[in-house]
C-alpha positions as CSV (number, residue, x, y, z in Angstrom):
1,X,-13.9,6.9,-2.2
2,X,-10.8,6.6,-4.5
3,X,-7.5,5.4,-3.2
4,X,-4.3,5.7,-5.5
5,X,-1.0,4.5,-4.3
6,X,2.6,5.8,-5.3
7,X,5.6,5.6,-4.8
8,X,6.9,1.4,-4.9
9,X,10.2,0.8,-6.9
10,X,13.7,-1.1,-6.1
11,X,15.5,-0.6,-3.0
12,X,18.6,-2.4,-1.5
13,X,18.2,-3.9,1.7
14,X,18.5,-1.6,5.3
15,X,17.3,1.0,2.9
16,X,13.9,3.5,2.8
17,X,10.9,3.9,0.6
18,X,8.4,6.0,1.7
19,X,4.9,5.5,-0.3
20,X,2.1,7.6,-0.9
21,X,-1.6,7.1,-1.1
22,X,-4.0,9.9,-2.3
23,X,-7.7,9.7,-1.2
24,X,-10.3,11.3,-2.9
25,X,-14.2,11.0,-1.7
26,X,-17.0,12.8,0.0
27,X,-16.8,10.8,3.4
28,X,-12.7,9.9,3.3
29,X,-11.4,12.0,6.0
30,X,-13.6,9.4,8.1
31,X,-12.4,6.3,7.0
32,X,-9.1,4.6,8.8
33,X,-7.2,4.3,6.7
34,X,-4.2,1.6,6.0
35,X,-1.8,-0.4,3.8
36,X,-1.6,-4.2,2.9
37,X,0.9,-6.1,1.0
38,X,0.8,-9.2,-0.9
39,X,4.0,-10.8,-2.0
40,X,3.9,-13.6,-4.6
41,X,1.9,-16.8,-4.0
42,X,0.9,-15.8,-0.6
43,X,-2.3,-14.3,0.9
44,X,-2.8,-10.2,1.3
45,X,-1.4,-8.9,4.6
46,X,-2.1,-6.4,7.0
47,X,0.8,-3.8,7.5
48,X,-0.6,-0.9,9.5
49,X,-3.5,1.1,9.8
50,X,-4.3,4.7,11.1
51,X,-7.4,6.4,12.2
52,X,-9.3,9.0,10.9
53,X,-7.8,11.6,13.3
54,X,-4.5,10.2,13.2
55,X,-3.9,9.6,16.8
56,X,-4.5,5.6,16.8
57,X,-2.1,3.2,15.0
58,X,-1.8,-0.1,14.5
59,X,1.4,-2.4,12.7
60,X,1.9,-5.9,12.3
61,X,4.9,-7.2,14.6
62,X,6.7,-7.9,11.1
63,X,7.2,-4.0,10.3
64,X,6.6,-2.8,13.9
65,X,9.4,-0.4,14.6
66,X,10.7,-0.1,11.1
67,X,7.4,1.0,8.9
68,X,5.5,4.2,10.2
69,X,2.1,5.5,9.2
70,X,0.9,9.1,8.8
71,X,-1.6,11.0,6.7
72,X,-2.4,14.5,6.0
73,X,-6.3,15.6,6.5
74,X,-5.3,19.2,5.9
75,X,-6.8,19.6,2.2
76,X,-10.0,18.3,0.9
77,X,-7.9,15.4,-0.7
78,X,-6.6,13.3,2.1
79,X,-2.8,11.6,1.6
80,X,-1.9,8.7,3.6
81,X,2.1,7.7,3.7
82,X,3.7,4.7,4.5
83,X,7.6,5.3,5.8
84,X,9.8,2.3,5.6
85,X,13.0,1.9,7.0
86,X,16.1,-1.1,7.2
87,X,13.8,-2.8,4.5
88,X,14.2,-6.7,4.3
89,X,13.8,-8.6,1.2
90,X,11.3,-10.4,2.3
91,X,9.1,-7.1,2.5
92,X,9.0,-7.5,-0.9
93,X,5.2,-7.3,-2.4
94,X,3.1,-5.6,-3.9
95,X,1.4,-2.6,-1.6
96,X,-2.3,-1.8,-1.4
97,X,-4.1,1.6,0.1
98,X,-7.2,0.9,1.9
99,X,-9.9,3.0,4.0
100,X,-12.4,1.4,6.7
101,X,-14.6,2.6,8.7
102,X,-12.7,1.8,11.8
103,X,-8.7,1.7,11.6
104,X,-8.5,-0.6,15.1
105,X,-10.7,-3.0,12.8
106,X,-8.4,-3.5,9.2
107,X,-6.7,-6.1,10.3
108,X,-8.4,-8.1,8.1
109,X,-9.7,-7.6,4.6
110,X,-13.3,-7.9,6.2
111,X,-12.5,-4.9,7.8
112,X,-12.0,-3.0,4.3
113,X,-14.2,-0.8,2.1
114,X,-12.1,0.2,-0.5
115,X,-9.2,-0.9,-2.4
116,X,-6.5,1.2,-4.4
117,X,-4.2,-0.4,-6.6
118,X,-1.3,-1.5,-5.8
119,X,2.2,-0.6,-5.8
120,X,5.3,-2.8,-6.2
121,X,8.2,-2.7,-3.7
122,X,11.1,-5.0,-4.5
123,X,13.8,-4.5,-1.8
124,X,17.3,-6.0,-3.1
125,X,19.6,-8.3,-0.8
């Protein structure tokens, strides 16, 4: 499974930045699949995850109601989006794509088998 992330740049504050995550792989339309975020000097988050069918999701309480998860299993390369809206600087991080085996179980990073690389999202005051 291969995970590439898109879409991070500089926002102002209360705005929206919607990322992408392409996922290529044999066995991905399987996988929950989610995003983290790591801001500077501080451990890798969990931000929300989404399983396989798209029907179960899961946020942190710090982006619950702002940030919503979808993906796209229609073509043999599945895409993943993260929508973020009335962005806060301190959502400011760098984003990371990830696919488990269970989306109700990526909370943590133990709960992850693959890793894209990440995007930054720098959201202005």
């Amino acid at each position: 499974v291969q995970l590439q992330a898109s879409g991070g740049g500089l926002v102002q504050a209360e705005g929206s930045l919607r990322l992408s995550c392409a996922a290529s792989g044999r066995t991905v339309s399987a996988y929950g699949m989610g995003w983290f975020r790591q801001a500077p000097g501080k451990e890798r988050e969990f931000v929300g995850s989404i399983s396989w069918s798209g029907s179960n999701l899961y946020y942190a309480d710090s982006v619950e109601g702002r940030f919503t998860i979808s993906r796209d299993n229609a073509n043999a390369k599945i895409t993943v989006y993260l929508e973020m809206n009335s962005l806060k600087p301190e959502d400011t991080a760098v984003y990371y794509c990830a696919a488990g085996p269970s989306s109700r179980n990526m909370r943590s990073v133990g709960g992850i088998s693959y890793w894209g690389k990440g995007t930054q999202v720098t959201v202005s005051s």
